[in-house]
N, CA, C and O atoms as a GROMACS GRO file, in nm:
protein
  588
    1UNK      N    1   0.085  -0.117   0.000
    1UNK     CA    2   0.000   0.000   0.000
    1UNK      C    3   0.090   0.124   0.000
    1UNK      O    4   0.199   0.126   0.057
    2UNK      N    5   0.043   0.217  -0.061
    2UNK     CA    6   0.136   0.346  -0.075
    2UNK      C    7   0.103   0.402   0.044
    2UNK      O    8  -0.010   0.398   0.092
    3UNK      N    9   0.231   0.472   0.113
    3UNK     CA   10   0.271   0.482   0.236
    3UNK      C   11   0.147   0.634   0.247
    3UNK      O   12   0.078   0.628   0.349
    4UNK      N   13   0.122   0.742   0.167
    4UNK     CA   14   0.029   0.847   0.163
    4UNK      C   15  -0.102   0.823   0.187
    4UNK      O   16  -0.189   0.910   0.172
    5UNK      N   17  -0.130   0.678   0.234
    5UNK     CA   18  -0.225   0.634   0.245
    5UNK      C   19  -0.245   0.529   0.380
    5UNK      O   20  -0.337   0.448   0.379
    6UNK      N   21  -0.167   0.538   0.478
    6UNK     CA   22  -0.150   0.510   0.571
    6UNK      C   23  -0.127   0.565   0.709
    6UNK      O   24  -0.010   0.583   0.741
    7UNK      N   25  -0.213   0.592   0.789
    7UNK     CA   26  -0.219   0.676   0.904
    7UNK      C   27  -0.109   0.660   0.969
    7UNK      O   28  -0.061   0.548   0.982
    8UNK      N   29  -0.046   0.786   1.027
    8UNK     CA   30   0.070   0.790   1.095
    8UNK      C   31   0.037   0.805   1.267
    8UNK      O   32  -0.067   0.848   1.317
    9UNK      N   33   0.122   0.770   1.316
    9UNK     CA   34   0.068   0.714   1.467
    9UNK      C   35   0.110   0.819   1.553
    9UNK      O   36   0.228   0.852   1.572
   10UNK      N   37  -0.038   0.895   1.628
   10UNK     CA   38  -0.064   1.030   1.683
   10UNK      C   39   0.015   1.026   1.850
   10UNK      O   40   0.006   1.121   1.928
   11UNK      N   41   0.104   0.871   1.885
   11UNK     CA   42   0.160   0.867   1.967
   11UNK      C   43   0.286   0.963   1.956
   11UNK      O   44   0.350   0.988   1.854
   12UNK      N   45   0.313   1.029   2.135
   12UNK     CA   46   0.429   1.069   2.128
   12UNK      C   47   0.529   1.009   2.204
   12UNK      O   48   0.643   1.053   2.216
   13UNK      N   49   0.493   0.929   2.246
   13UNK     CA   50   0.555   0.851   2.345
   13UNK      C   51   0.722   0.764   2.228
   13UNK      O   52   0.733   0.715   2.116
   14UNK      N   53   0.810   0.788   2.340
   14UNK     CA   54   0.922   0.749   2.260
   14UNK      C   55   0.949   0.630   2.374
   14UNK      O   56   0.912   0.628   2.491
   15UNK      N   57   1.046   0.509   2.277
   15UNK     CA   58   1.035   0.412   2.360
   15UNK      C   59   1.201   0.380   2.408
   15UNK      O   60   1.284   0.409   2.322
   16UNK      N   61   1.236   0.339   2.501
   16UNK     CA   62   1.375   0.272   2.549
   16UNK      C   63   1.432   0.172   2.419
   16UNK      O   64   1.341   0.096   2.386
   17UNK      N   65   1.520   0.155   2.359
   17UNK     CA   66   1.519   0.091   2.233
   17UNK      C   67   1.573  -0.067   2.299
   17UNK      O   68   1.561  -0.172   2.236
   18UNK      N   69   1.627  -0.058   2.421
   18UNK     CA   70   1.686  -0.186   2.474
   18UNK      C   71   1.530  -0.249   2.548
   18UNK      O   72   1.505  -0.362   2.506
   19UNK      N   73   1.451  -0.207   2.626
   19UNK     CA   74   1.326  -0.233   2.686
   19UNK      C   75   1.223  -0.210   2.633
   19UNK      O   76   1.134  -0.294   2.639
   20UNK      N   77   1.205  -0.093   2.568
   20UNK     CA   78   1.066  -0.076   2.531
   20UNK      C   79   0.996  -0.017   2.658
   20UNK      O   80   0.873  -0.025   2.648
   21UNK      N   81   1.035   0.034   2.764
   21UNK     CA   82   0.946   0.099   2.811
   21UNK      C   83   0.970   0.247   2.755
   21UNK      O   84   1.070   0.280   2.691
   22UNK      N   85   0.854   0.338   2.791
   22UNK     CA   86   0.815   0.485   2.765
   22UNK      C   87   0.921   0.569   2.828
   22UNK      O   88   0.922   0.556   2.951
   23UNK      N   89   1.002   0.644   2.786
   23UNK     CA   90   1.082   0.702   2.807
   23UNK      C   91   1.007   0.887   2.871
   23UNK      O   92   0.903   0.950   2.851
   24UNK      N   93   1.108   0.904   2.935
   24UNK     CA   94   1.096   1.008   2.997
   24UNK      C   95   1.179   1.146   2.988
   24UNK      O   96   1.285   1.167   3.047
   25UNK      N   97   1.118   1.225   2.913
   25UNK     CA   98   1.175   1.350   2.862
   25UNK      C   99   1.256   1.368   2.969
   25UNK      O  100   1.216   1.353   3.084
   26UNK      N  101   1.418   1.414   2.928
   26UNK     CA  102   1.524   1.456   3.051
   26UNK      C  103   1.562   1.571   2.982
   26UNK      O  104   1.588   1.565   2.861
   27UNK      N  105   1.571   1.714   3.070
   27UNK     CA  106   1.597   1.807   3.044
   27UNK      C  107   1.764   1.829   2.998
   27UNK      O  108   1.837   1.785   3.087
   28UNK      N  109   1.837   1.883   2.888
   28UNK     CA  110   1.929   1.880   2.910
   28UNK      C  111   2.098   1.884   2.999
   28UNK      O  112   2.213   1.846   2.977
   29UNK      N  113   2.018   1.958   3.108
   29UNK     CA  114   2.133   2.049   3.234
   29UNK      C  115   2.128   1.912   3.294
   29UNK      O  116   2.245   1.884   3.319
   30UNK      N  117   2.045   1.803   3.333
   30UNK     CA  118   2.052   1.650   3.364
   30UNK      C  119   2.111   1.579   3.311
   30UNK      O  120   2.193   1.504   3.363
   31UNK      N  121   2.074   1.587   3.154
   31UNK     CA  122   2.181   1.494   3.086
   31UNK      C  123   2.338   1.491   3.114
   31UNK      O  124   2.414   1.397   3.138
   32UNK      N  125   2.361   1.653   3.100
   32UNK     CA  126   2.492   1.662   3.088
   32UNK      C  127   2.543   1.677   3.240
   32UNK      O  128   2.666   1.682   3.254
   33UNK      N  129   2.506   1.681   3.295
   33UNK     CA  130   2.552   1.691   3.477
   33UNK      C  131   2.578   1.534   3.526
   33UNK      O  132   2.671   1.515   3.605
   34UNK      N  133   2.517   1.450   3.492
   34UNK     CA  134   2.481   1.274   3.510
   34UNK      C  135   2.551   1.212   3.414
   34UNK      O  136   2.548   1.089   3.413
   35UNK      N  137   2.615   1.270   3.334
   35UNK     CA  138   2.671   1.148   3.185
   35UNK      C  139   2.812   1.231   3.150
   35UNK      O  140   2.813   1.354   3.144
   36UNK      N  141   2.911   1.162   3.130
   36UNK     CA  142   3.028   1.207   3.058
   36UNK      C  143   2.990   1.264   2.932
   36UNK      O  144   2.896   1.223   2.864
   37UNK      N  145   3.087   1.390   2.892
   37UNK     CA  146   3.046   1.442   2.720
   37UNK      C  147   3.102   1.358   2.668
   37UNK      O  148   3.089   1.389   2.550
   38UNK      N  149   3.177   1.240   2.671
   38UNK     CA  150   3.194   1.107   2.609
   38UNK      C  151   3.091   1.035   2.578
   38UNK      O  152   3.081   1.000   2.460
   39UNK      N  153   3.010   1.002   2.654
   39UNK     CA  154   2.937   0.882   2.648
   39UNK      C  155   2.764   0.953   2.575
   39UNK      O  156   2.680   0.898   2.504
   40UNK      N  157   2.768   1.063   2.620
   40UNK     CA  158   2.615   1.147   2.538
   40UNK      C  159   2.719   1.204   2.382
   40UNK      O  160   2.655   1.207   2.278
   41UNK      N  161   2.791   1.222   2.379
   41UNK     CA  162   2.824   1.233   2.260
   41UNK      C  163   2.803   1.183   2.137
   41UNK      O  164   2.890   1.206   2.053
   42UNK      N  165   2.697   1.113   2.102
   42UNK     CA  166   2.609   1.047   1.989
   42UNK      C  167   2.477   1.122   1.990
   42UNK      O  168   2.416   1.160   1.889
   43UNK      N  169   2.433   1.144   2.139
   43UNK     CA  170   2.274   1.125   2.183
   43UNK      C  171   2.244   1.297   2.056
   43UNK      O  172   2.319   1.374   1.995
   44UNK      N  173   2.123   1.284   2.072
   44UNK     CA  174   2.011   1.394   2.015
   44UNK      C  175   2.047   1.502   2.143
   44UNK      O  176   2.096   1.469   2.251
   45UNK      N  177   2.007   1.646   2.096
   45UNK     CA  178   1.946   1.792   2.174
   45UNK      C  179   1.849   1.684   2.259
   45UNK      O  180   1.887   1.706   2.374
   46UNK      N  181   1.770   1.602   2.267
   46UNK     CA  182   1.617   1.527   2.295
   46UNK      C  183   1.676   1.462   2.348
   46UNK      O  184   1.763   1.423   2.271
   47UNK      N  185   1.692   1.405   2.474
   47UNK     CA  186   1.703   1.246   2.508
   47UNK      C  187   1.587   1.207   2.630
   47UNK      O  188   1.502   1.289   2.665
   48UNK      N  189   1.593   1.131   2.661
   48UNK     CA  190   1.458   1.055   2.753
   48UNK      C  191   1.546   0.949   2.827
   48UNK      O  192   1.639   0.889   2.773
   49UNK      N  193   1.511   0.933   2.947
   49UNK     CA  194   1.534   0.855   3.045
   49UNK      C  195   1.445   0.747   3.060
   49UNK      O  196   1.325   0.764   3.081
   50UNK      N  197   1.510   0.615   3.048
   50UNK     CA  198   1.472   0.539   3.070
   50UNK      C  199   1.415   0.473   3.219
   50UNK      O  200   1.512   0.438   3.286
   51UNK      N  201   1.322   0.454   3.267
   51UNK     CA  202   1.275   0.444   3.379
   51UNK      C  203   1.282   0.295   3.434
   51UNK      O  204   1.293   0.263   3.552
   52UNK      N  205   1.273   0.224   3.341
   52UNK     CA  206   1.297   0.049   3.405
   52UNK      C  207   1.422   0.036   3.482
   52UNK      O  208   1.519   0.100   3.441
   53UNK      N  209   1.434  -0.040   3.592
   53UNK     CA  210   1.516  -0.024   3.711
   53UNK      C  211   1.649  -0.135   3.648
   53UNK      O  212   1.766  -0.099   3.638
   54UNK      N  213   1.610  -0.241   3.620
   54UNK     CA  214   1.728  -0.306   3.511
   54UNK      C  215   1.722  -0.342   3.400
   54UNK      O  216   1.734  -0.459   3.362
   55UNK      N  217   1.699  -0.219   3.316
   55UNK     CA  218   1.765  -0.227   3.183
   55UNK      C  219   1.871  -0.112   3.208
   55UNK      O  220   1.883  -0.020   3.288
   56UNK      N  221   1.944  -0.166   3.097
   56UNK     CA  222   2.114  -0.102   3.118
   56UNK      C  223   2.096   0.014   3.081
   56UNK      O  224   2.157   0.084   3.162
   57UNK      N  225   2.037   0.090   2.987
   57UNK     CA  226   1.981   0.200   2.901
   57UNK      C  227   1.993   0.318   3.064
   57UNK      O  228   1.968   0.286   3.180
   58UNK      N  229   2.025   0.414   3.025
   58UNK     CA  230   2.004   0.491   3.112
   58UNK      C  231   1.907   0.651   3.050
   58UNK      O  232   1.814   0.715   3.098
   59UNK      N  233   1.986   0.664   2.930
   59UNK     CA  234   1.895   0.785   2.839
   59UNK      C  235   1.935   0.704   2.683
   59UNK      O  236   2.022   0.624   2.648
   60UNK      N  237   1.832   0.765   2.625
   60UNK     CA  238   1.869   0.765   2.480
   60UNK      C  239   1.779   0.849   2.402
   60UNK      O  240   1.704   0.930   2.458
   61UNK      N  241   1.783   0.833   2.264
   61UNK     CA  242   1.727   0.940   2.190
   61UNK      C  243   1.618   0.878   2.097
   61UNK      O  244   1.568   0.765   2.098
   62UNK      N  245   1.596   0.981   2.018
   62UNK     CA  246   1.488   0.913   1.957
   62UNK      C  247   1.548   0.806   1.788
   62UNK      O  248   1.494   0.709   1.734
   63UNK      N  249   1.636   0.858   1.764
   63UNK     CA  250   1.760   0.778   1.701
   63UNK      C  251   1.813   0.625   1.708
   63UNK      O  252   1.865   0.555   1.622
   64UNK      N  253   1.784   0.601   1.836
   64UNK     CA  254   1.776   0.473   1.916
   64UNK      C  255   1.965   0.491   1.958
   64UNK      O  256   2.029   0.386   1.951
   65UNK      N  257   2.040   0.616   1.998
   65UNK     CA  258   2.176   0.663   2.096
   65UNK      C  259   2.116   0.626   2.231
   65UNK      O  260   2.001   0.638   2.272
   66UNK      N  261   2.223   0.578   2.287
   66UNK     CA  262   2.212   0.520   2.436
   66UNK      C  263   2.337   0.599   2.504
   66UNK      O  264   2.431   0.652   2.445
   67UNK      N  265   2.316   0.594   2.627
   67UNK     CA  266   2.417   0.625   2.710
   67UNK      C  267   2.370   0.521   2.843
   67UNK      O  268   2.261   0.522   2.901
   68UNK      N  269   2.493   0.428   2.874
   68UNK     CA  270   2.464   0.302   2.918
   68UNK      C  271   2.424   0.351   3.099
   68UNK      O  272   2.406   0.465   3.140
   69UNK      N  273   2.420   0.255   3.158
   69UNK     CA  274   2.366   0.284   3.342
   69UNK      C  275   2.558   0.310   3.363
   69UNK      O  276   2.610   0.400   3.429
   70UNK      N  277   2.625   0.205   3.289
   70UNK     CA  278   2.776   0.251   3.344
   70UNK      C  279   2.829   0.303   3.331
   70UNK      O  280   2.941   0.303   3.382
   71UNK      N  281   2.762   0.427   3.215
   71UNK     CA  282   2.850   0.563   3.240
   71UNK      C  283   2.787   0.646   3.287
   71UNK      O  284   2.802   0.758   3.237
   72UNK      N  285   2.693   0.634   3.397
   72UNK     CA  286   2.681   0.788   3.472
   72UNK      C  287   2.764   0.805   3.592
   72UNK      O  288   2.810   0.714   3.661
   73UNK      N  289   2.777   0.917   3.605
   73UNK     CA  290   2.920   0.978   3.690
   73UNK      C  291   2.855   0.970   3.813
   73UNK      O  292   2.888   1.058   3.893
   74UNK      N  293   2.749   0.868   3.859
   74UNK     CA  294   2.692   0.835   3.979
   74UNK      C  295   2.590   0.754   3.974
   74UNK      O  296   2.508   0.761   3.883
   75UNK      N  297   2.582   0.667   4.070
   75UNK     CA  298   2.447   0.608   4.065
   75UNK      C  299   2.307   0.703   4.077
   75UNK      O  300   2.304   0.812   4.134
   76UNK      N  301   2.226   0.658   4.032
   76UNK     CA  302   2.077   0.679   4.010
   76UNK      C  303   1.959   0.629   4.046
   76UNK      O  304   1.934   0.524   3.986
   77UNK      N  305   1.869   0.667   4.131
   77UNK     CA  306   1.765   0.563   4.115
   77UNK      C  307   1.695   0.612   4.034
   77UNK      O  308   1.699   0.731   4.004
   78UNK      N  309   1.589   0.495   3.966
   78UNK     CA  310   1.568   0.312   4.002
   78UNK      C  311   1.678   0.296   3.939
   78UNK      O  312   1.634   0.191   3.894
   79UNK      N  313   1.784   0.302   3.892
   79UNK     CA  314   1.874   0.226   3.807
   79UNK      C  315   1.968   0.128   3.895
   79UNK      O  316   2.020   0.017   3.878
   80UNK      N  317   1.959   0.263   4.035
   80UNK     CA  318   2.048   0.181   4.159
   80UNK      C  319   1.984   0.155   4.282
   80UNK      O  320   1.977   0.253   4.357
   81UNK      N  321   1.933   0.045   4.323
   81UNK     CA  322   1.798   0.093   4.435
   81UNK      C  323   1.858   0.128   4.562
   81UNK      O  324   1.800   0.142   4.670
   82UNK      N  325   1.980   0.140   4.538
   82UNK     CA  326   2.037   0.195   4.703
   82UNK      C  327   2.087   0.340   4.677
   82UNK      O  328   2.155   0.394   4.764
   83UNK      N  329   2.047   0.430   4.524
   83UNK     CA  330   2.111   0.559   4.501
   83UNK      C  331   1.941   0.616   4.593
   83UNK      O  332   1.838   0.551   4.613
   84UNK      N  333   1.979   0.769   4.633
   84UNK     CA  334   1.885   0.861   4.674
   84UNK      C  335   1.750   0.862   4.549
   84UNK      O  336   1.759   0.872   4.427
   85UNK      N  337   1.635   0.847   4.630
   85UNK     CA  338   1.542   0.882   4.519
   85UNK      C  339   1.559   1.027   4.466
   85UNK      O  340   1.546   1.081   4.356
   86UNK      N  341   1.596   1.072   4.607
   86UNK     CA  342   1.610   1.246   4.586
   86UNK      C  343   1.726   1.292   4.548
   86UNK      O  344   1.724   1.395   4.616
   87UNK      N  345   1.832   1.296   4.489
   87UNK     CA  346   1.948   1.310   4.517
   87UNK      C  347   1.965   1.406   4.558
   87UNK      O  348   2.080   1.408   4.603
   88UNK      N  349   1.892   1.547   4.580
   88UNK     CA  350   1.939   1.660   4.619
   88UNK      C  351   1.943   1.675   4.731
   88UNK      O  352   2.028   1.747   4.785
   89UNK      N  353   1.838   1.600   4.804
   89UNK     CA  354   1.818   1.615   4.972
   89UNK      C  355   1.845   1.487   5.038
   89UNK      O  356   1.828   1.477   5.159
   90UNK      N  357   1.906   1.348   4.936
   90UNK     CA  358   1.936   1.213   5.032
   90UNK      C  359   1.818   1.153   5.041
   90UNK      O  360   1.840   1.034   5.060
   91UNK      N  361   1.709   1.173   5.038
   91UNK     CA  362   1.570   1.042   5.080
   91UNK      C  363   1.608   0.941   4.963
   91UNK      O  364   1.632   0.945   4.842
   92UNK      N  365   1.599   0.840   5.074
   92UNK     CA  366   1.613   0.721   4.998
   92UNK      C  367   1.504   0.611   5.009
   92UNK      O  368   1.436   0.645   5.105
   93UNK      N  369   1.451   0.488   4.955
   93UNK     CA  370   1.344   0.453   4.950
   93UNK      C  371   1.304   0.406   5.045
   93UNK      O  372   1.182   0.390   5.056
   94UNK      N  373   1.408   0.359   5.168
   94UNK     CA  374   1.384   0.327   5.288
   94UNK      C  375   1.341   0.433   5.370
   94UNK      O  376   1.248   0.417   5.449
   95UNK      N  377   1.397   0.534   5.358
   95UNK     CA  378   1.299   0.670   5.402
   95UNK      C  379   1.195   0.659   5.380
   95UNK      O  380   1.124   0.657   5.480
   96UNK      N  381   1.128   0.646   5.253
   96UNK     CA  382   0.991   0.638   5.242
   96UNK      C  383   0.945   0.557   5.275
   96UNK      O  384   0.826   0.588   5.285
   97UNK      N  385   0.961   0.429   5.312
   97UNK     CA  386   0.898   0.290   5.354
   97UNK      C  387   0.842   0.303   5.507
   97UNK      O  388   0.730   0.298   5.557
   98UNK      N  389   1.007   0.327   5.571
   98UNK     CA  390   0.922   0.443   5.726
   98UNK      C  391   0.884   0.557   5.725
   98UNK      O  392   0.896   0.613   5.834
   99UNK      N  393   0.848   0.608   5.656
   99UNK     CA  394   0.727   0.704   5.662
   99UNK      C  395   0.617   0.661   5.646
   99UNK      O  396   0.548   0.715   5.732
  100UNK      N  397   0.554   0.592   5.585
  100UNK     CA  398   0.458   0.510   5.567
  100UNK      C  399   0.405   0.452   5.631
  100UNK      O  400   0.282   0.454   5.626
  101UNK      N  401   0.490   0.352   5.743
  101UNK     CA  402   0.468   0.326   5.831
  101UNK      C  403   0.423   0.407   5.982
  101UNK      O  404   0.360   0.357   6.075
  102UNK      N  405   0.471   0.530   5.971
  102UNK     CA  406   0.433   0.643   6.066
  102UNK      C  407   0.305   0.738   6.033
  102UNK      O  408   0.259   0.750   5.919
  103UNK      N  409   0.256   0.799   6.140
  103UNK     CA  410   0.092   0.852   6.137
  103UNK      C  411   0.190   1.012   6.075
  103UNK      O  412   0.103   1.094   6.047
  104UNK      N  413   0.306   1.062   6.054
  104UNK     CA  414   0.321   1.177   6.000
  104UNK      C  415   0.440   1.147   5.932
  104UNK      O  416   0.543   1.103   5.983
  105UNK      N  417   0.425   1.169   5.838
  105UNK     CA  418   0.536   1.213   5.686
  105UNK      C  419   0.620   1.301   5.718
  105UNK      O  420   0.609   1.398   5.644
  106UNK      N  421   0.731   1.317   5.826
  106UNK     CA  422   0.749   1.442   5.858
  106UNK      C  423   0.896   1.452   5.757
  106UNK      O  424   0.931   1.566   5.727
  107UNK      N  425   0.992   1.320   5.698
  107UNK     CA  426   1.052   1.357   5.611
  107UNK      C  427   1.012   1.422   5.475
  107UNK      O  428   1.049   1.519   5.409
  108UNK      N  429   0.911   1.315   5.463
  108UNK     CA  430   0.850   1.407   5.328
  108UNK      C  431   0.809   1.539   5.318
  108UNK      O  432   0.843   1.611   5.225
  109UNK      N  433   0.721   1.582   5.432
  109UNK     CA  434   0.721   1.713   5.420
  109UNK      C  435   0.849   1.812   5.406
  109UNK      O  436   0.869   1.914   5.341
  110UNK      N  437   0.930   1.732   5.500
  110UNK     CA  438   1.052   1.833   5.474
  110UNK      C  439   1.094   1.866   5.349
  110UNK      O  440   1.111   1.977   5.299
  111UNK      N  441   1.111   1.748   5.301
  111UNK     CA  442   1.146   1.741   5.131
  111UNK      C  443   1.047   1.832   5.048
  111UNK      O  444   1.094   1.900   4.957
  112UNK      N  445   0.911   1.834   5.076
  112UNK     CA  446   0.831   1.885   5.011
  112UNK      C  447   0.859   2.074   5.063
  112UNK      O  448   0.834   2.152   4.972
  113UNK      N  449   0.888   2.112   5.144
  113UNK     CA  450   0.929   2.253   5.206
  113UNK      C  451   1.031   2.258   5.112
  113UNK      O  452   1.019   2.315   5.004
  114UNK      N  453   1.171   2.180   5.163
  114UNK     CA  454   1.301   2.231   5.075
  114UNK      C  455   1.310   2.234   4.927
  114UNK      O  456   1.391   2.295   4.858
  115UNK      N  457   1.198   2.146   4.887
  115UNK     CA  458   1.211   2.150   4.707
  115UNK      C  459   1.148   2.269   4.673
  115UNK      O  460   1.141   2.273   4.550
  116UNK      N  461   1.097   2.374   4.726
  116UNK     CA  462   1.062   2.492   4.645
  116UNK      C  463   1.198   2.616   4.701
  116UNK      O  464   1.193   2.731   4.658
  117UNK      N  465   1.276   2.585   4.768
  117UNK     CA  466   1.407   2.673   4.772
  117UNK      C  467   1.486   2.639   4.684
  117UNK      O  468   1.483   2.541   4.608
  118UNK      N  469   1.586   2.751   4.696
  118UNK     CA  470   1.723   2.693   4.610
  118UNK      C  471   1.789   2.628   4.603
  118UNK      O  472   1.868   2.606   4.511
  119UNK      N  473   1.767   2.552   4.750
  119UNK     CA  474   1.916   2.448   4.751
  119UNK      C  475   1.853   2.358   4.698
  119UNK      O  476   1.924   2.260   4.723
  120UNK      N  477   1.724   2.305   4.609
  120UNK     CA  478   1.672   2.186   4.541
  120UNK      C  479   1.765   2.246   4.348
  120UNK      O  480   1.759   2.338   4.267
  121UNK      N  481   1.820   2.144   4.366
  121UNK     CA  482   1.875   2.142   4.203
  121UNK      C  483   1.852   2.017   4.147
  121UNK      O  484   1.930   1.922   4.144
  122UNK      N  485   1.737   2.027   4.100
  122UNK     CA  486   1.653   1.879   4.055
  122UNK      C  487   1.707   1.888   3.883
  122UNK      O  488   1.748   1.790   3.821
  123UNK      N  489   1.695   2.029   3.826
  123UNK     CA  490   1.761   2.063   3.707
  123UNK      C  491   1.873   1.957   3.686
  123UNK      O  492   1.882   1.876   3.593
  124UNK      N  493   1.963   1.975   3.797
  124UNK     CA  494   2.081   1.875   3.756
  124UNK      C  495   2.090   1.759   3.756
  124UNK      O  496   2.102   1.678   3.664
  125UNK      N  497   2.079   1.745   3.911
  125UNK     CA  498   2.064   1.595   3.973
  125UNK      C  499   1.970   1.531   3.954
  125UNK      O  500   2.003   1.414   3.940
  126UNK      N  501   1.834   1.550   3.943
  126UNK     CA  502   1.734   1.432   3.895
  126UNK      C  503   1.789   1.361   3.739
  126UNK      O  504   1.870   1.398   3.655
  127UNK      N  505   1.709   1.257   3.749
  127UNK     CA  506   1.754   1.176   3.628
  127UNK      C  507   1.698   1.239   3.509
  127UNK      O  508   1.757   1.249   3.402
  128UNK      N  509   1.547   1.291   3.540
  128UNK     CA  510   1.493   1.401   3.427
  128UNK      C  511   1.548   1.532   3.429
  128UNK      O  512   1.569   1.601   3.330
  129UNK      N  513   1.574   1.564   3.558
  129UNK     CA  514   1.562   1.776   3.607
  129UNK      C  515   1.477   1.784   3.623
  129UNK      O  516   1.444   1.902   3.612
  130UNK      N  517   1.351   1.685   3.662
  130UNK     CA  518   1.235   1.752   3.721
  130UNK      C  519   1.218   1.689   3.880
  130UNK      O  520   1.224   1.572   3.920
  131UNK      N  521   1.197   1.805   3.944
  131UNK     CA  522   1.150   1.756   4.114
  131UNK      C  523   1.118   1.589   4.096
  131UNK      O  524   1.068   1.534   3.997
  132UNK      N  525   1.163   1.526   4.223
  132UNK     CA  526   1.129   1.359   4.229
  132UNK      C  527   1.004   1.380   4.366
  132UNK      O  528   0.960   1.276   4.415
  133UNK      N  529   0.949   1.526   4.427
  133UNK     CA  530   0.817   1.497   4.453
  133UNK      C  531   0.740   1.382   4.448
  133UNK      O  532   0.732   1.290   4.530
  134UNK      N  533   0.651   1.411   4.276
  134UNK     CA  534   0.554   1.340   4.257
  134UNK      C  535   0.584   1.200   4.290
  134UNK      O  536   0.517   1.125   4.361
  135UNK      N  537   0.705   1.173   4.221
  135UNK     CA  538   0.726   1.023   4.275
  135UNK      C  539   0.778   0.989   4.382
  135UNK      O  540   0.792   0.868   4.398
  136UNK      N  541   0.818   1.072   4.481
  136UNK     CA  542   0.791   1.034   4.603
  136UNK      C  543   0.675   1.009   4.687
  136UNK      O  544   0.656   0.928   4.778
  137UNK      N  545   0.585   1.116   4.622
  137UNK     CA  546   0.454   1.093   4.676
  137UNK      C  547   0.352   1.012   4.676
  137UNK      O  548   0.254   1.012   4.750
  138UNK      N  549   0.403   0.891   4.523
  138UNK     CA  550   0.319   0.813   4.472
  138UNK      C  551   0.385   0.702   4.525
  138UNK      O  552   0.308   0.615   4.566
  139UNK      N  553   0.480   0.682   4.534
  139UNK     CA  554   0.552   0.547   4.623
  139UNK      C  555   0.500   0.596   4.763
  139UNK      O  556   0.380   0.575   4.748
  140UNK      N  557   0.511   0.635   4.861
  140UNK     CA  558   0.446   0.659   4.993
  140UNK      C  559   0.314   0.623   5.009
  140UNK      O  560   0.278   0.540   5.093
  141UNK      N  561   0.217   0.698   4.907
  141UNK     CA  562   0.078   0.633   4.871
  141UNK      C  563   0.046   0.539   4.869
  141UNK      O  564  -0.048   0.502   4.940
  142UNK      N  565   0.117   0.452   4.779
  142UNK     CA  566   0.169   0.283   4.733
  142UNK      C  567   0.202   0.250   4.818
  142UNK      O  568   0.099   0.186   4.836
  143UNK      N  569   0.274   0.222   4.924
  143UNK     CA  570   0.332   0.139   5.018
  143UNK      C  571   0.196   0.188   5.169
  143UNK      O  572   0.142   0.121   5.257
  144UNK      N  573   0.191   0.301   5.139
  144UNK     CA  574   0.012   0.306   5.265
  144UNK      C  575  -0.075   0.267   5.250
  144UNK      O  576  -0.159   0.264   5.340
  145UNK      N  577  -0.098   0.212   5.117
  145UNK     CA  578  -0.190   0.091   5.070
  145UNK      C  579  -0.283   0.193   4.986
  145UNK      O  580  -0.400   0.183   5.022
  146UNK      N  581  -0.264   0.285   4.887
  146UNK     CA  582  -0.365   0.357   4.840
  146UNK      C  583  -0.337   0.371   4.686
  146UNK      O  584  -0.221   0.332   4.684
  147UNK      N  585  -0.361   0.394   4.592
  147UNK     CA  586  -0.276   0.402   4.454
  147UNK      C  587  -0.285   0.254   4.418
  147UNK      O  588  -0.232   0.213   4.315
   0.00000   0.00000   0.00000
């Protein structure tokens, strides 16, 4: 069939080329703060973070460029389940597990206070550059039995 005649797919979702899961837009100041200019040196302006906890993929592009879990200039979570969920402020998932267990969130809140100051540089250190909030908040949820 001639290709002008075939609907093109209104998805934007870009996929991990090693997993296949949905990749996650990573702001550039992340990329390059988390990865040697060696190892992103193929990748797209665009890359996406791969979110599956073991696949090796850490970002790649829409090109199907990778930059592997063993070249970031630190561990990561999920990639490392003992790296900070937060890296900017240290909560780690065991943090959240006892919180959960307690009638007040009082780390999380903290986290949730300090991420609207300056000393939160999620820009860099998150695996996207975006606040790890939400997903702190949705694992806490999850483990209180709600979600």
């Amino acid at each position: 069939m001639n290709k002008a005649f075939v609907r093109e797919s209104d998805s934007t979702e870009v996929r991990c080329p090693r997993c296949g899961a949905i990749g996650e837009e990573a702001l550039r100041a992340a990329v390059e703060s988390l990865t040697t200019a060696e190892s992103r040196r193929s990748l797209a302006a665009t890359a996406f973070f791969c979110p599956t906890p073991v696949c090796e993929v850490a970002y790649f592009d829409t090109m199907e460029a990778t930059v592997m879990v063993a070249s970031l200039v630190h561990p990561l979570y999920p990639k490392d389940p003992d790296a900070p969920l937060c890296p900017c402020f240290g909560l780690r998932y065991e943090d959240v597990v006892e919180e959960a267990s307690q009638s007040v969130p009082v780390k999380i809140r903290e986290l949730n206070r300090r991420s609207k100051t300056d000393e939160a540089r999620c820009h860099e250190l998150s695996p996207t550059g975006r606040c790890c909030l939400p997903e702190v908040q949705r694992l806490y949820f999850k483990l209180r039995g709600g979600v």
